[in-house]
HTML snippet that shows the backbone in 3Dmol.js (N, CA, C, O; Angstrom):
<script src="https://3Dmol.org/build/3Dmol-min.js"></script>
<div id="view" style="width:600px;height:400px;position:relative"></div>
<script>
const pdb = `
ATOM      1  N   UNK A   1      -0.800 -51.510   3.652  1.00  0.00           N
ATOM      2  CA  UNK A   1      -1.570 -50.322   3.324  1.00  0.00           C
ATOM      3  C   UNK A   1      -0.617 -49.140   3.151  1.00  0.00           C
ATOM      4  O   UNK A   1       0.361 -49.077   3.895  1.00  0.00           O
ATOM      5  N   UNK A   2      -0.804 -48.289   2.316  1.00  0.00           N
ATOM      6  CA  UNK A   2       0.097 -47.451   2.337  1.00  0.00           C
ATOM      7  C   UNK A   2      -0.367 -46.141   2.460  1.00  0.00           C
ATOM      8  O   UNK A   2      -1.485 -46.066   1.949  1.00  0.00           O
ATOM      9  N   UNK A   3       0.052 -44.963   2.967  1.00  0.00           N
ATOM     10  CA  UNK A   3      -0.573 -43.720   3.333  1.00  0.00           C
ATOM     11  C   UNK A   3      -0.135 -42.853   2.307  1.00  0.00           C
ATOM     12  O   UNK A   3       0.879 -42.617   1.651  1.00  0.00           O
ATOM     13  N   UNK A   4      -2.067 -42.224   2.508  1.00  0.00           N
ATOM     14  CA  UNK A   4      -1.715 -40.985   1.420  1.00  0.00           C
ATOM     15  C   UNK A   4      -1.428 -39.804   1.840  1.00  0.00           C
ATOM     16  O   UNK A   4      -1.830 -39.261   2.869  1.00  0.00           O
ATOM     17  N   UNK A   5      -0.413 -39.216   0.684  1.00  0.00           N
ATOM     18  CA  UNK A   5       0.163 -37.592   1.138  1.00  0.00           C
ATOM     19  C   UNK A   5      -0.630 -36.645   1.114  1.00  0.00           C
ATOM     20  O   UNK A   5      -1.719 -36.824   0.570  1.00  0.00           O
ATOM     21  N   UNK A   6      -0.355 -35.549   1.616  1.00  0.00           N
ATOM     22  CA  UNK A   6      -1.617 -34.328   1.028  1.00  0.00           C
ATOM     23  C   UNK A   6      -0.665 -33.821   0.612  1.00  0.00           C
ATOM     24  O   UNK A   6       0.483 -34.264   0.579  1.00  0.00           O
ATOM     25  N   UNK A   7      -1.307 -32.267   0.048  1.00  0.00           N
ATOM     26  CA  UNK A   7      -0.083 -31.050  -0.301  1.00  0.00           C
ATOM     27  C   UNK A   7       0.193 -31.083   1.020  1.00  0.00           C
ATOM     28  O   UNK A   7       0.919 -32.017   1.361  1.00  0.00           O
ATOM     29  N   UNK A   8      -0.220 -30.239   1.988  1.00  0.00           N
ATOM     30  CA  UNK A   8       0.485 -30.357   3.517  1.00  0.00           C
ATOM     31  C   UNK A   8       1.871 -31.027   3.744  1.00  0.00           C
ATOM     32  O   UNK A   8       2.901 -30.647   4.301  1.00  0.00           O
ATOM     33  N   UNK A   9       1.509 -32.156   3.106  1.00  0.00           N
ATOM     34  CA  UNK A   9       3.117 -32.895   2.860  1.00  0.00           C
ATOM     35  C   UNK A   9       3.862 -32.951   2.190  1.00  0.00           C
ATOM     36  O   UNK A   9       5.003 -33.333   2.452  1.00  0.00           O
ATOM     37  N   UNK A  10       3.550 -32.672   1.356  1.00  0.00           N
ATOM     38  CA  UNK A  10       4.742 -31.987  -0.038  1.00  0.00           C
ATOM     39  C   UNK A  10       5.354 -30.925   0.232  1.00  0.00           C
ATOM     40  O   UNK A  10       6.487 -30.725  -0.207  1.00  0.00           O
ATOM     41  N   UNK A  11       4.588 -29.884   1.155  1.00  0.00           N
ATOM     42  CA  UNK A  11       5.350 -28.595   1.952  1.00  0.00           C
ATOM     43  C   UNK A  11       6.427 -29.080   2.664  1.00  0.00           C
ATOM     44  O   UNK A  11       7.641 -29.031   2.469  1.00  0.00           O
ATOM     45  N   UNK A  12       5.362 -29.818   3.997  1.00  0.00           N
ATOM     46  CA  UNK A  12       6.478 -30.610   5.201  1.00  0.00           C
ATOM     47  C   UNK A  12       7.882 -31.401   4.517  1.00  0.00           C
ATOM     48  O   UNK A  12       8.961 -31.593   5.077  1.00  0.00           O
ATOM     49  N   UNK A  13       7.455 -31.797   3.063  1.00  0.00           N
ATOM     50  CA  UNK A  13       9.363 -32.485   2.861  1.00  0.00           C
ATOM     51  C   UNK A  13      10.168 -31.646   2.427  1.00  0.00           C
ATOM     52  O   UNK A  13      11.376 -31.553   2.645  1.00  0.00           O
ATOM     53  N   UNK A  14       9.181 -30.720   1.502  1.00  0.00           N
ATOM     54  CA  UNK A  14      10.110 -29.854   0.817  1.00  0.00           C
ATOM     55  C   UNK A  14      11.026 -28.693   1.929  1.00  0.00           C
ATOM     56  O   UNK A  14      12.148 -28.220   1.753  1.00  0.00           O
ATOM     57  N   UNK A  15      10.192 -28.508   2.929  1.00  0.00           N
ATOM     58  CA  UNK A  15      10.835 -27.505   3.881  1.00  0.00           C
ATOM     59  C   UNK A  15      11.375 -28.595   4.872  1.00  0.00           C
ATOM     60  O   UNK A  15      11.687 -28.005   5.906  1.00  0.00           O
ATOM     61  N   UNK A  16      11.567 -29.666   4.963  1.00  0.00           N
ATOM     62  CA  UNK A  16      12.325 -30.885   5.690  1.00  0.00           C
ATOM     63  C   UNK A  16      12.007 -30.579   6.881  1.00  0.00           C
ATOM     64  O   UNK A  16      12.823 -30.188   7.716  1.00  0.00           O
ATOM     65  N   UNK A  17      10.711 -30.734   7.096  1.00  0.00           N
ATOM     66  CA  UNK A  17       9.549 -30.986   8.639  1.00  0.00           C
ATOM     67  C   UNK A  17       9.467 -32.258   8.951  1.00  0.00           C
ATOM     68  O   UNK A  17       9.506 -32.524  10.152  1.00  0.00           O
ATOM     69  N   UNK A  18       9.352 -33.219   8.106  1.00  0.00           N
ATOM     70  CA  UNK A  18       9.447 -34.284   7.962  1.00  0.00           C
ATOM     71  C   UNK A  18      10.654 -35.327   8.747  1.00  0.00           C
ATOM     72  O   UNK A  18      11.833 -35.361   8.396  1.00  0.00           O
ATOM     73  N   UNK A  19       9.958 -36.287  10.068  1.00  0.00           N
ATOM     74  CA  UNK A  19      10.973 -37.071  10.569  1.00  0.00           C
ATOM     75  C   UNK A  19      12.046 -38.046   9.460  1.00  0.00           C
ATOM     76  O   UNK A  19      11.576 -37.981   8.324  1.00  0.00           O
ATOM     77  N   UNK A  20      12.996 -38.684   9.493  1.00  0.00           N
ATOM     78  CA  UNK A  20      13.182 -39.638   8.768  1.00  0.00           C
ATOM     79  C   UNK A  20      12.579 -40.509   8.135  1.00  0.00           C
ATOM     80  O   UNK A  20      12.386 -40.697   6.934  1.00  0.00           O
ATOM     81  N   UNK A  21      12.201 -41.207   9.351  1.00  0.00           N
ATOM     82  CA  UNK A  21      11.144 -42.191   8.496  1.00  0.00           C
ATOM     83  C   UNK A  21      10.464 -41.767   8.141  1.00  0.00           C
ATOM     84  O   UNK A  21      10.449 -42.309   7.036  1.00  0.00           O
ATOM     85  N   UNK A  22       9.537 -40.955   8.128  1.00  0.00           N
ATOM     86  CA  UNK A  22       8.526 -40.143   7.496  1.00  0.00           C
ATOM     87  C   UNK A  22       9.283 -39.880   6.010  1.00  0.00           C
ATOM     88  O   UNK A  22       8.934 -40.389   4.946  1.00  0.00           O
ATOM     89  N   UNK A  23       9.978 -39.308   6.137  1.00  0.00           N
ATOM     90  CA  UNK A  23      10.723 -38.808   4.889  1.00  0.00           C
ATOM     91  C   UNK A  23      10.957 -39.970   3.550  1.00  0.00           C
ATOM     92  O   UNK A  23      10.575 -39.929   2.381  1.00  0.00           O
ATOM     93  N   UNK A  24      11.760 -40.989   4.317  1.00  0.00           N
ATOM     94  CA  UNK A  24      11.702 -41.996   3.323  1.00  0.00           C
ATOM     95  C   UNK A  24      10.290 -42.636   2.848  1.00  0.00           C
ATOM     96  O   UNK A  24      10.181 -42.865   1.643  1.00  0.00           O
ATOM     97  N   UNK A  25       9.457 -42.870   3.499  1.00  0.00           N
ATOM     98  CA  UNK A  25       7.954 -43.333   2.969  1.00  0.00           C
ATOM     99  C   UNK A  25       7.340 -41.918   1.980  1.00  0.00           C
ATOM    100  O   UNK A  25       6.571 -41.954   1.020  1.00  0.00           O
ATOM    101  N   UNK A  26       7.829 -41.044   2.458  1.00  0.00           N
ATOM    102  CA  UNK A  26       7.536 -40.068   1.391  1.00  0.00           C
ATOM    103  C   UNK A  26       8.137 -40.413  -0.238  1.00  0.00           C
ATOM    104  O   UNK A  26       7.567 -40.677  -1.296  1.00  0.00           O
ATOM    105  N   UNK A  27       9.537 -40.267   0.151  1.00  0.00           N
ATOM    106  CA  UNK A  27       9.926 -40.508  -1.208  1.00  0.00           C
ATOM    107  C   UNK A  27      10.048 -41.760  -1.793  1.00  0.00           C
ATOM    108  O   UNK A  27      10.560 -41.738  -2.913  1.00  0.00           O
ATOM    109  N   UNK A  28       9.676 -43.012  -1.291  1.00  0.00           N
ATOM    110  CA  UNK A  28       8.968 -44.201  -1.979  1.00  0.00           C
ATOM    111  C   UNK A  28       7.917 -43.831  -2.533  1.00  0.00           C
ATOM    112  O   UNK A  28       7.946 -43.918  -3.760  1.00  0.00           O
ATOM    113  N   UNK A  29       6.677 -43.315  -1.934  1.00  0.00           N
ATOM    114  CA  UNK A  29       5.495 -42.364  -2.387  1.00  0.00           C
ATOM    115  C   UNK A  29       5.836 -41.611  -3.736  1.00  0.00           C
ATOM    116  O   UNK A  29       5.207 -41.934  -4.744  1.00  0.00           O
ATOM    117  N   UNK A  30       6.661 -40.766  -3.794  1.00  0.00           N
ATOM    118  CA  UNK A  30       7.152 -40.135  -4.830  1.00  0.00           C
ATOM    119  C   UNK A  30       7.249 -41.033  -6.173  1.00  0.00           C
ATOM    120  O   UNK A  30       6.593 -41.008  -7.215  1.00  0.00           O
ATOM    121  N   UNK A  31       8.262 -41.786  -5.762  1.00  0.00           N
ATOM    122  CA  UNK A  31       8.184 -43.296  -6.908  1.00  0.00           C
ATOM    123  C   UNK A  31       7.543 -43.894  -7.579  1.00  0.00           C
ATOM    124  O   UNK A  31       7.678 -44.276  -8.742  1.00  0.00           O
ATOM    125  N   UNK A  32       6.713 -44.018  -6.775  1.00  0.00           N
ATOM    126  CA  UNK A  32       5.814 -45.036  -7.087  1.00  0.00           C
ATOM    127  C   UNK A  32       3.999 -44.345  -7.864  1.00  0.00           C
ATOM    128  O   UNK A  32       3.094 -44.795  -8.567  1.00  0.00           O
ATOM    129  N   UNK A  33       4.343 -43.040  -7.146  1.00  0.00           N
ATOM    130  CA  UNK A  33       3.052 -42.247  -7.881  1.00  0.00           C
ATOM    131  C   UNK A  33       3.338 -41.522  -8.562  1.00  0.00           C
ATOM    132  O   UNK A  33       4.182 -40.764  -8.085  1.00  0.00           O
ATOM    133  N   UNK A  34       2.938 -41.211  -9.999  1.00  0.00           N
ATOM    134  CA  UNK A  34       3.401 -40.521 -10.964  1.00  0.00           C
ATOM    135  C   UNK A  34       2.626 -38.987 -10.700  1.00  0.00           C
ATOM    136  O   UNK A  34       3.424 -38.055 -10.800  1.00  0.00           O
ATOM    137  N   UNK A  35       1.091 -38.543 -10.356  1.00  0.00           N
ATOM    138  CA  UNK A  35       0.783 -37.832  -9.597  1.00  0.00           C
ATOM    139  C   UNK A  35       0.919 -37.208  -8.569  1.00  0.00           C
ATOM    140  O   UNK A  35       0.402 -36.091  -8.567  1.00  0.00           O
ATOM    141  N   UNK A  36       1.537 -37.590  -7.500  1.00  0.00           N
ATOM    142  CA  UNK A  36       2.155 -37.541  -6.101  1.00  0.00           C
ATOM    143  C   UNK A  36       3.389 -36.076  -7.323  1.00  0.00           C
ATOM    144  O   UNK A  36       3.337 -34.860  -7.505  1.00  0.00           O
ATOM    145  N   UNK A  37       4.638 -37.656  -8.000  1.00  0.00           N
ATOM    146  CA  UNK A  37       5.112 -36.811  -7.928  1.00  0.00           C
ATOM    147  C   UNK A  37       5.178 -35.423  -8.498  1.00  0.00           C
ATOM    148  O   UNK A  37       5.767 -34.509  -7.922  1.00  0.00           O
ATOM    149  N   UNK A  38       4.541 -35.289  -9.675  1.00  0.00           N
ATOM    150  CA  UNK A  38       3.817 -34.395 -10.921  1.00  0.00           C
ATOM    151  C   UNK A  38       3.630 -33.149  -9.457  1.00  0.00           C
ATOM    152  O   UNK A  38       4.551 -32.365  -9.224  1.00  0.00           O
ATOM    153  N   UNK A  39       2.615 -33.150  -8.784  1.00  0.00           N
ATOM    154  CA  UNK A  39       2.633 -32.042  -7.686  1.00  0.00           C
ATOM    155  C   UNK A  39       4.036 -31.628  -7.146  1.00  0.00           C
ATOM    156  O   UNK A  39       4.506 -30.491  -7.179  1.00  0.00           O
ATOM    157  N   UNK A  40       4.457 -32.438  -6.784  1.00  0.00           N
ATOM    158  CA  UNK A  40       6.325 -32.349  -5.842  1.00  0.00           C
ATOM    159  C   UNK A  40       6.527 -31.564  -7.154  1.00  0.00           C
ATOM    160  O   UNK A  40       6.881 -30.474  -6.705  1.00  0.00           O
ATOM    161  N   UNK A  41       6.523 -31.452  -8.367  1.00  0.00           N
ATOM    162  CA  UNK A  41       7.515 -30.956  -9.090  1.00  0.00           C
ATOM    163  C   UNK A  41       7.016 -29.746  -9.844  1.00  0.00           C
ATOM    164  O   UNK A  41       7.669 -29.018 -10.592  1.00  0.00           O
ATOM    165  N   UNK A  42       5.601 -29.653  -9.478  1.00  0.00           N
ATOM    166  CA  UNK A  42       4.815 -28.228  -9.866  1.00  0.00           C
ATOM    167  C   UNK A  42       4.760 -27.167  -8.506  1.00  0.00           C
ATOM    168  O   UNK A  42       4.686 -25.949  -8.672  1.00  0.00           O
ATOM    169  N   UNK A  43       4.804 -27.752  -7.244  1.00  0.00           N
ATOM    170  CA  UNK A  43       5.206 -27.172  -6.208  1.00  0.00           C
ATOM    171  C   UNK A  43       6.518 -26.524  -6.121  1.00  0.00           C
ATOM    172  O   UNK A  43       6.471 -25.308  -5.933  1.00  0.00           O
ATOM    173  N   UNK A  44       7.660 -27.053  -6.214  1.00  0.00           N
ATOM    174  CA  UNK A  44       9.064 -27.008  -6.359  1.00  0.00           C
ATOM    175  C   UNK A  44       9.122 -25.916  -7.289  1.00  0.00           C
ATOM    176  O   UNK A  44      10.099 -25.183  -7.138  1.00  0.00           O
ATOM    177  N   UNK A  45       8.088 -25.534  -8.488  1.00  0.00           N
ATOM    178  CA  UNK A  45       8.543 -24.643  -9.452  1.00  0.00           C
ATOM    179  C   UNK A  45       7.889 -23.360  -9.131  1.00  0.00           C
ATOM    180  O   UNK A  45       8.183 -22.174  -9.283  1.00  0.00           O
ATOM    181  N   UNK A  46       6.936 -23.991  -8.652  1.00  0.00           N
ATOM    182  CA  UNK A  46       6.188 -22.265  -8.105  1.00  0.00           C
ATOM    183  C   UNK A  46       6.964 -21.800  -6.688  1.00  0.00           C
ATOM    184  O   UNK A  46       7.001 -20.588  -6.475  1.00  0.00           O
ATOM    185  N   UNK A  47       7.457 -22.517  -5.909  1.00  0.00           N
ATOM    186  CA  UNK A  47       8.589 -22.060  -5.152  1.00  0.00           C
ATOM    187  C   UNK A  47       9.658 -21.174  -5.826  1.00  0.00           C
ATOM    188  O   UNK A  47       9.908 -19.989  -5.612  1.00  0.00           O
ATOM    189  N   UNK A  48      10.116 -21.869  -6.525  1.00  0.00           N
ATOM    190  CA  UNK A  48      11.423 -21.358  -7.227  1.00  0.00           C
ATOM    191  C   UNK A  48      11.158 -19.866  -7.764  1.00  0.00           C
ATOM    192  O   UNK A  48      11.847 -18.845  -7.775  1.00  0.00           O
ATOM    193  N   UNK A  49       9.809 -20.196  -8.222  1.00  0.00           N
ATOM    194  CA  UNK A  49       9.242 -18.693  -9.379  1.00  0.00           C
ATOM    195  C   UNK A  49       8.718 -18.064  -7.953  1.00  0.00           C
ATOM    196  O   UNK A  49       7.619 -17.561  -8.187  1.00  0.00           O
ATOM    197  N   UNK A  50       8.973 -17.937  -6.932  1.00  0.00           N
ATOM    198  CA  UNK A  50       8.058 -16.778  -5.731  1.00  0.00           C
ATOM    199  C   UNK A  50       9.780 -16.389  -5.299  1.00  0.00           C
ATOM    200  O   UNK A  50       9.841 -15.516  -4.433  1.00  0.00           O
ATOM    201  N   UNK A  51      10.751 -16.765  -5.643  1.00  0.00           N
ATOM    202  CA  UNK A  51      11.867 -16.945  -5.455  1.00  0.00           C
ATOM    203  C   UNK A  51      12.323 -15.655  -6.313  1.00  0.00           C
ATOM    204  O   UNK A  51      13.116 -14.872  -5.790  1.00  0.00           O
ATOM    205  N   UNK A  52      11.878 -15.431  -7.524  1.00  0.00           N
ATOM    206  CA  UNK A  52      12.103 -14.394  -8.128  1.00  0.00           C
ATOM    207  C   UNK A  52      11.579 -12.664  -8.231  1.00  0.00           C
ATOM    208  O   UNK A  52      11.926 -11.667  -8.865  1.00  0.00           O
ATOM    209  N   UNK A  53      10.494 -13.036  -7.148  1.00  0.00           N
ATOM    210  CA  UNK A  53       9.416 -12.017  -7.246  1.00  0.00           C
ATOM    211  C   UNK A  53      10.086 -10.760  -6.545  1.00  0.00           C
ATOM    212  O   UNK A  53      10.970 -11.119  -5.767  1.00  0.00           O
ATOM    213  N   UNK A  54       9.974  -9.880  -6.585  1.00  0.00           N
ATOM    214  CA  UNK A  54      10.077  -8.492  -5.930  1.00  0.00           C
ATOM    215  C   UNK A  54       9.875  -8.919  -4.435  1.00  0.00           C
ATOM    216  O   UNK A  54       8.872  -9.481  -3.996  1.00  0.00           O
ATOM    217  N   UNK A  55      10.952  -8.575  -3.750  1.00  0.00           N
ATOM    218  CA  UNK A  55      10.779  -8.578  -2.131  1.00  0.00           C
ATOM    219  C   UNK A  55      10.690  -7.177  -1.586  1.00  0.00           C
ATOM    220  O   UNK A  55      11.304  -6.884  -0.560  1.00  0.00           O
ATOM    221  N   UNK A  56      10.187  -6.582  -2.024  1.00  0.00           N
ATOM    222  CA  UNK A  56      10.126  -5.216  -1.712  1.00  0.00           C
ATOM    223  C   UNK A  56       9.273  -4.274  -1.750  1.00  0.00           C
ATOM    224  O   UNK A  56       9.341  -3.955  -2.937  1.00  0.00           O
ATOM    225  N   UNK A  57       8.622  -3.697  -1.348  1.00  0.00           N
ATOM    226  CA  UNK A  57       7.049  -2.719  -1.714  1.00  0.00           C
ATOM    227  C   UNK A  57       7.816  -1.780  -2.827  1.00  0.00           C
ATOM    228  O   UNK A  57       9.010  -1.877  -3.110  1.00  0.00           O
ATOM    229  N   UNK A  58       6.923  -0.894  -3.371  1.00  0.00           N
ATOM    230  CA  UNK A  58       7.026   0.265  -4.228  1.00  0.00           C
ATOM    231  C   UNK A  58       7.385   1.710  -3.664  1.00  0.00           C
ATOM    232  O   UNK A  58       6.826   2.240  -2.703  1.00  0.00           O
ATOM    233  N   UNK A  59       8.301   2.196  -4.342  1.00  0.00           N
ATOM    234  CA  UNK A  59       8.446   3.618  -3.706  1.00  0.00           C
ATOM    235  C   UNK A  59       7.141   4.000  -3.436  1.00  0.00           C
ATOM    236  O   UNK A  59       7.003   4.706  -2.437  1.00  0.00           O
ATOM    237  N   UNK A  60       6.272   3.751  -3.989  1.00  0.00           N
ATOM    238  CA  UNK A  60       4.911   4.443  -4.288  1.00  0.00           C
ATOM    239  C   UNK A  60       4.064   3.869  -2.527  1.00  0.00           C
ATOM    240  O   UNK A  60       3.313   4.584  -1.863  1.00  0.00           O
ATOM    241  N   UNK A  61       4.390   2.798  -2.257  1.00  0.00           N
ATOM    242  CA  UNK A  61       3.341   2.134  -1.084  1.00  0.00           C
ATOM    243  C   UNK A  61       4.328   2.348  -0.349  1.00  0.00           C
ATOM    244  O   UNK A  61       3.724   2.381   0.723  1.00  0.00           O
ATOM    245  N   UNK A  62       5.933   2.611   0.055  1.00  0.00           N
ATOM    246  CA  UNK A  62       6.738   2.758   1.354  1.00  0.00           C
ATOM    247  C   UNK A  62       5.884   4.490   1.343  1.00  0.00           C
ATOM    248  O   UNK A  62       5.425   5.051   2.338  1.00  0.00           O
ATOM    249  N   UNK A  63       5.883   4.942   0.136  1.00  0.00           N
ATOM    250  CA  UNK A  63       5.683   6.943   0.472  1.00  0.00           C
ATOM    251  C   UNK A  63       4.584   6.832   1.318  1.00  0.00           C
ATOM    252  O   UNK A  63       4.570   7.356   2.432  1.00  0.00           O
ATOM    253  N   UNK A  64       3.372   5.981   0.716  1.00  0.00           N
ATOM    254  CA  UNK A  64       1.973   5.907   1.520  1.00  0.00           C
ATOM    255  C   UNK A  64       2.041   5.639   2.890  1.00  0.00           C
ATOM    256  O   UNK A  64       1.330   6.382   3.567  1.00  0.00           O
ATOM    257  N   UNK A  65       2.795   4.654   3.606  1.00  0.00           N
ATOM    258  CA  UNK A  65       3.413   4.257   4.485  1.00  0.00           C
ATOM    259  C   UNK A  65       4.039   5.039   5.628  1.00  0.00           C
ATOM    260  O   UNK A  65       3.828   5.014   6.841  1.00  0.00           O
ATOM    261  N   UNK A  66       4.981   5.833   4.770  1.00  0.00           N
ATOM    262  CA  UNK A  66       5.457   6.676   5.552  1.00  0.00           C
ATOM    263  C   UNK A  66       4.273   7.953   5.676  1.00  0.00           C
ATOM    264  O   UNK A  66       3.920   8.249   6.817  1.00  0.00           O
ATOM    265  N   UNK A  67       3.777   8.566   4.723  1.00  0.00           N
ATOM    266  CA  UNK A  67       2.397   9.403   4.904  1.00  0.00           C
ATOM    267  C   UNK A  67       1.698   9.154   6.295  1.00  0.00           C
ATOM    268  O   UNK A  67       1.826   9.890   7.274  1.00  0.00           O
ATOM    269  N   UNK A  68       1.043   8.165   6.244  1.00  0.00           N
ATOM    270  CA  UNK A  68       0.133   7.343   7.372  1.00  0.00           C
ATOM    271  C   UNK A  68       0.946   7.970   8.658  1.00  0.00           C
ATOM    272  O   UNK A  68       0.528   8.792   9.473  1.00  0.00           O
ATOM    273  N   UNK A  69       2.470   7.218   8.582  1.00  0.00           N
ATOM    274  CA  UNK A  69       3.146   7.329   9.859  1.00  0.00           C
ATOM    275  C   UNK A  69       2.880   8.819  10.106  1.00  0.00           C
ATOM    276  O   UNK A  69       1.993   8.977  10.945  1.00  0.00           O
ATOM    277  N   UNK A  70       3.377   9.921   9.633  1.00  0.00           N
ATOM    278  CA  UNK A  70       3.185  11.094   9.825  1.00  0.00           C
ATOM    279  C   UNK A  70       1.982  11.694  10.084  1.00  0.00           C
ATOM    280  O   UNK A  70       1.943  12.893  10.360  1.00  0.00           O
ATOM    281  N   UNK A  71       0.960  10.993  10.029  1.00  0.00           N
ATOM    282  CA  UNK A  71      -0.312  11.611   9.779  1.00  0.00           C
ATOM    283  C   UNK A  71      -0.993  11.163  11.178  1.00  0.00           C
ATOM    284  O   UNK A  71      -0.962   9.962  11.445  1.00  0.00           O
ATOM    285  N   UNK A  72      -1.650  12.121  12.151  1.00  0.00           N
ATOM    286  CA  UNK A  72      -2.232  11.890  13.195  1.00  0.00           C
ATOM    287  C   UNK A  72      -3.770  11.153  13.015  1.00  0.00           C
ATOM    288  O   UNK A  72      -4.334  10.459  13.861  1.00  0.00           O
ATOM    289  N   UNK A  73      -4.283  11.526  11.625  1.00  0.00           N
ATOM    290  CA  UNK A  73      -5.372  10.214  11.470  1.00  0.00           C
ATOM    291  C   UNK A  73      -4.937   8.708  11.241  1.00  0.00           C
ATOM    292  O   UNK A  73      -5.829   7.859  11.262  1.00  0.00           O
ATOM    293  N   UNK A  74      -3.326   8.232  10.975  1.00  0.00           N
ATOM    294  CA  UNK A  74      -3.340   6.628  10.857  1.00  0.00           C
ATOM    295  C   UNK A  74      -3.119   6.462  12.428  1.00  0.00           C
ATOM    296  O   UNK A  74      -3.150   5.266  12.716  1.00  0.00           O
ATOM    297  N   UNK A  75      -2.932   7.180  13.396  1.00  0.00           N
ATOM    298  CA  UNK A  75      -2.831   6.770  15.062  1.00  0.00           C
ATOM    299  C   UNK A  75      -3.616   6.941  15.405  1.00  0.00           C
ATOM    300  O   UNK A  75      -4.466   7.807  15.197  1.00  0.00           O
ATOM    301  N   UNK A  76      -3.475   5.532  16.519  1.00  0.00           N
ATOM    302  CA  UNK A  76      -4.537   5.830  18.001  1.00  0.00           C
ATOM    303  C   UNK A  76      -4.061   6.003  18.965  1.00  0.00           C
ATOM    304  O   UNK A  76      -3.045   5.473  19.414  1.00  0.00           O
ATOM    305  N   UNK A  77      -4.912   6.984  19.550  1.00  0.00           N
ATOM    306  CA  UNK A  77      -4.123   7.534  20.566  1.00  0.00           C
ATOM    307  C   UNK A  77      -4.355   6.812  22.022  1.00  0.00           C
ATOM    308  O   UNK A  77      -5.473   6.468  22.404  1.00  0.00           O
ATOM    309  N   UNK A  78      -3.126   6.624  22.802  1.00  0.00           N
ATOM    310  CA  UNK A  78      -3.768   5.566  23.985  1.00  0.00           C
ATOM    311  C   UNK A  78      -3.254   6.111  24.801  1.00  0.00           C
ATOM    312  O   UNK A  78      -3.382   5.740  25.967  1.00  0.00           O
TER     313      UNK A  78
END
`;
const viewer = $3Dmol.createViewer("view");
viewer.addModel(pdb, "pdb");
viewer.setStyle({}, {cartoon: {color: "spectrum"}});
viewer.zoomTo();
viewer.render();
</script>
């Protein structure tokens, strides 16, 4: 019988959560399912592409940010 992956597990290998053996039955899995792997490799790309994205807020949302901080209505007072 052989076990099926979820996405859950396509995360767990790709971020190498995954025991050994676990790992290798994964990537027999990979092999052998052309679907399986079709996900592994649409996952892998939207990784890559979040990889490129802006890590950083906007001058515009740090100003708001800092506003708030300054401002005695974003605190509670304890």
């Amino acid at each position: 019988m052989t076990k099926s992956f979820t996405q859950n597990d396509l995360i767990r290998y790709i971020y190498q959560e995954m025991s050994a053996s676990e790992s290798v039955e994964f990537v027999q899995a990979l092999q052998l399912d052309p679907v399986l792997m079709q996900e592994y490799l649409d996952l892998l790309g939207s990784l890559e592409h979040l990889d490129h994205l802006f890590r950083e807020p906007s001058e515009r949302i740090v100003g708001q940010i800092k506003g708030m901080a300054r401002s005695s209505k974003g605190l509670e007072k304890v």
